[in-house]
ZAMARGU-4260 file (C-alpha; in steps of 0.2 Angstrom, whole numbers, plus 5000, padded with zeros to 4 digits):
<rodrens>
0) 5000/5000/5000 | 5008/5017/4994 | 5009/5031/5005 | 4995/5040/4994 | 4982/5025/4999
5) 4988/5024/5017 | 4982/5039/5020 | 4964/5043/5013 | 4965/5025/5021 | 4968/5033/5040
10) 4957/5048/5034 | 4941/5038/5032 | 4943/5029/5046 | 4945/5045/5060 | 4929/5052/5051
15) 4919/5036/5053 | 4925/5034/5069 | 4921/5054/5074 | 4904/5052/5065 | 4894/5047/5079
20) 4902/5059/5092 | 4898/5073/5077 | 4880/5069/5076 | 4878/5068/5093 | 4885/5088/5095
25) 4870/5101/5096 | 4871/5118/5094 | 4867/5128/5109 | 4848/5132/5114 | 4834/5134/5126
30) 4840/5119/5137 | 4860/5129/5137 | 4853/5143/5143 | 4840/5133/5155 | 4856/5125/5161
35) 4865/5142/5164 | 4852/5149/5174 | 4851/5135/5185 | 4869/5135/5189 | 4866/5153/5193
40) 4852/5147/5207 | 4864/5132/5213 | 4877/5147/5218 | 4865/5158/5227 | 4858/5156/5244
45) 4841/5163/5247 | 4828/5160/5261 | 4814/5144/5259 | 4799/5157/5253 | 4811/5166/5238
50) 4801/5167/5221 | 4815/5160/5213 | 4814/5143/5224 | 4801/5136/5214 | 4799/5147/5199
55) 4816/5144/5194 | 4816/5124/5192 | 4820/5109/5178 | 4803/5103/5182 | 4790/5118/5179
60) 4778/5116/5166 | 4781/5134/5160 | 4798/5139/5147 | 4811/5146/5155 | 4806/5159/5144
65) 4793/5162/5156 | 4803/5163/5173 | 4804/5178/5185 | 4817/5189/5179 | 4818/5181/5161
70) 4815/5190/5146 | 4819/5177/5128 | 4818/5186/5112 | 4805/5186/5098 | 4816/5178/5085
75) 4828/5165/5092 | 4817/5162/5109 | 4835/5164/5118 | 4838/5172/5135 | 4841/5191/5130
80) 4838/5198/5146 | 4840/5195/5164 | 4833/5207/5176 | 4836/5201/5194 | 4839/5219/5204
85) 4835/5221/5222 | 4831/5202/5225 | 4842/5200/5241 | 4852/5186/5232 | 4868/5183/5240
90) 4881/5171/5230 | 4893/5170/5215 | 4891/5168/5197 | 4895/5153/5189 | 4906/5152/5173
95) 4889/5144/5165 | 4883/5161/5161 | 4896/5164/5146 | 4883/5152/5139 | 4870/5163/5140
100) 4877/5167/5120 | 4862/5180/5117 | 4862/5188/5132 | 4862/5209/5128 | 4852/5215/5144
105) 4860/5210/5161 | 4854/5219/5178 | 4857/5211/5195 | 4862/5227/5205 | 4858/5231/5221
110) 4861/5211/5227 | 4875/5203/5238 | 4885/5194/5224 | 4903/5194/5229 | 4920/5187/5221
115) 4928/5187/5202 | 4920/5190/5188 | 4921/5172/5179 | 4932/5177/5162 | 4917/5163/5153
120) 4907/5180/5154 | 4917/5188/5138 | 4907/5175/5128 | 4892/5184/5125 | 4898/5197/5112
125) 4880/5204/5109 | 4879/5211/5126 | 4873/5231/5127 | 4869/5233/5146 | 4876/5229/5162
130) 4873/5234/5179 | 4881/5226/5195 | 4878/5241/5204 | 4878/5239/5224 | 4887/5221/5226
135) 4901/5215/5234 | 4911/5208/5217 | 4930/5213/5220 | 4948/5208/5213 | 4954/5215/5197
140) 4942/5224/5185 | 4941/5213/5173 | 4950/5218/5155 | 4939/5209/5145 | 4926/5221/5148
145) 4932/5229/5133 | 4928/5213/5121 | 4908/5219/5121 | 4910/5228/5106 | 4890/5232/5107
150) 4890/5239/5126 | 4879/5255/5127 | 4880/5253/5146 | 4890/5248/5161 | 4888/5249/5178
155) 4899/5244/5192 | 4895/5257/5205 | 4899/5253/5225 | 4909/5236/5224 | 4926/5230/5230
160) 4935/5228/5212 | 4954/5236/5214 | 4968/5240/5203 | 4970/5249/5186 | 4958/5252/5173
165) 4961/5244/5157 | 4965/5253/5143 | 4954/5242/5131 | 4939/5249/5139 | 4944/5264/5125
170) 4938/5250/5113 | 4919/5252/5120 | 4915/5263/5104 | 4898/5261/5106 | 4898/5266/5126
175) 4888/5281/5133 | 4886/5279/5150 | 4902/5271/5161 | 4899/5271/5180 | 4912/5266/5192
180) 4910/5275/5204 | 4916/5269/5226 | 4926/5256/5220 | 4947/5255/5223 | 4953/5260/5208
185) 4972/5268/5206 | 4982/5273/5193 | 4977/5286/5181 | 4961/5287/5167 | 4965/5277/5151
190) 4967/5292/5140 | 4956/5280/5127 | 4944/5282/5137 | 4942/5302/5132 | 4941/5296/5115
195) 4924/5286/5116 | 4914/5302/5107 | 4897/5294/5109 | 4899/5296/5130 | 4886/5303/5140
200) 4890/5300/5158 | 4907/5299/5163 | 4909/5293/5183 | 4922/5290/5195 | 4919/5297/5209
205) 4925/5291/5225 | 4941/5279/5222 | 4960/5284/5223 | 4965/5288/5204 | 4976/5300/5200
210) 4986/5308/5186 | 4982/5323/5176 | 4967/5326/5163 | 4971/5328/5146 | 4969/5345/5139
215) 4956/5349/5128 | 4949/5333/5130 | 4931/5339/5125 | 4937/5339/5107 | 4932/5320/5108
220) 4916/5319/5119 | 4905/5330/5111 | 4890/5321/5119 | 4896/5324/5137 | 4883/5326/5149
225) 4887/5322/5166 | 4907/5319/5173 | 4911/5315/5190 | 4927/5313/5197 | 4926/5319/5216
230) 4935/5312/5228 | 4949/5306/5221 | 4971/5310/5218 | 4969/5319/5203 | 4980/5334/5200
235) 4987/5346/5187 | 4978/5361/5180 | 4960/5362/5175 | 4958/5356/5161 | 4956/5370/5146
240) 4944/5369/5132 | 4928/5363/5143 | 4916/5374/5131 | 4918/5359/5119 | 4909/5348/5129
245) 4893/5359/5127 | 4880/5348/5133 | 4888/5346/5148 | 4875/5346/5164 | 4884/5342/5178
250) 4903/5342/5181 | 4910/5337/5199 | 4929/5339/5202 | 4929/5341/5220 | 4942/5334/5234
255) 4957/5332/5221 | 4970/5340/5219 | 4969/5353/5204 | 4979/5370/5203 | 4978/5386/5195
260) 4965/5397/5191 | 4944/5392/5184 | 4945/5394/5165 | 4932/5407/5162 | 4927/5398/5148
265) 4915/5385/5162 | 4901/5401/5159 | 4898/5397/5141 | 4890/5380/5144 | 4874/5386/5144
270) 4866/5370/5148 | 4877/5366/5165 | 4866/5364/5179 | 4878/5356/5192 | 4894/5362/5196
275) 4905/5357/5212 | 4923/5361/5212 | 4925/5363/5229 | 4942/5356/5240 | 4955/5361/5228
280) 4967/5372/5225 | 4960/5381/5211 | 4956/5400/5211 | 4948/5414/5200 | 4930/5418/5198
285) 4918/5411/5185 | 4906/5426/5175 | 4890/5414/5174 | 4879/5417/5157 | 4865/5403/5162
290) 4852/5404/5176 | 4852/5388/5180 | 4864/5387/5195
</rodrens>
């Protein structure tokens, strides 16, 4: 037997041999994402009378589609949202929901979750909305964060997680709200970040970052509304050129450690309605041109 022959020889015989296993494979479904969620209720402790005790369960007669904090869509009938805010759960989350592949809404803020981020969560790629707010999730912030190239919104406000801020959160494109406020964050701001021009709300308040803002850093976030830094190391001069960031509402420096004199400029944004600059070492006047404050 020539070499030629031998080897469609050993070719055919790995694919009948794999053939079974092949048919056998499914793509992902309703029963994947079943799955998922009930790892999420094996990780959670809750008292006897939760809703979730018998609503969330293999042997209901109803679709998973059709549990407490579940919403499938109209298309796939796949879990696309999960809405479990306020719900005293207290627990981790299990690697099984990276299989929850067309997830775009999650929302379990104001709970007691605490520990990592499983890294199986940078699997689902269509997310746009996520809100932790109000656990007790801690460690790094995870990097992968900014792999969701869909993300509208993210929310990590008053949790535990420490360290630096990645510089591919620069790569959410799509982002208009980041939140990540009282957590322990060091370092300075990714100066990415000041390039996401579709940016609404901008917050970090409350954490121990430090560094300078880059100047004229409203020539990239034209949509700018809200921008809270207070509380925090940041130092340097005020940053000039803040009558680009026109729709600006509400912009809150206080408790760092900025120099030099209040750009007079801050009176053209007309549409300003909070302003806190207190606890700094700034000084100068600002001529007001609005009526709002």
């Amino acid at each position: 037997m020539d070499r030629t022959t031998l080897f469609h020889f050993f070719t055919a015989f790995l694919f009948l041999y794999n053939f079974p296993t092949c048919l056998s494979r499914t793509p992902p479904n309703i029963t994947t994402d079943q799955s998922a969620l009930l790892a999420l209720k094996s990780s959670i402790a809750f008292p006897p009378d939760h809703i979730l005790v018998n609503n969330w369960t293999a042997t209901t007669p109803t679709s998973v589609c059709d549990w407490v904090g579940v919403t499938c869509g109209k298309l796939h009938r796949r879990v696309a949202a999960l809405d479990l805010p306020n719900m005293g759960l207290i627990g981790t989350t299990p690697p099984h929901l990276g299989n929850l592949s067309f997830l775009v809404h999650l929302d379990i803020r104001n709970n007691s979750f605490y520990g990592d981020l499983p890294k199986e969560l940078a699997n689902i790629r269509r997310l746009k909305y996520i809100n932790i707010y109000l656990n007790n999730f801690s460690g790094q912030i995870p990097q992968w964060f900014g792999a969701f190239p869909k993300l509208v919104h993210l929310n990590v406000d008053n949790n535990s997680f420490s360290g630096s801020i990645p510089q591919d959160f620069g790569n959410l494109q799509s982002l208009k709200v980041l939140k990540m406020e009282f957590n322990q964050f060091t370092g300075s701001i990714p100066p990415t970040i000041f390039n996401i021009s579709s940016l609404e709300v901008l917050a970090f308040t409350g954490n121990s970052l430090s560094g300078n803002l880059p100047a004229h850093m409203c020539n990239y976030l034209p949509n700018l509304k809200g921008l809270y830094l207070s509380a925090n190391e940041l130092e340097g001069h005020f940053p000039p050129g803040l009558q680009e960031c026109s729709k600006l509402q509400s912009l809150s420096l206080s408790i760092n450690q900025f120099t030099g004199r209040i750009p007079s400029e801050i009176g053209n944004l007309t549409m300003l309605k909070g302003l806190n600059l207190g606890d700094n070492s700034l000084e100068g006047k600002i001529f007001l041109k609005f009526s709002h404050l």
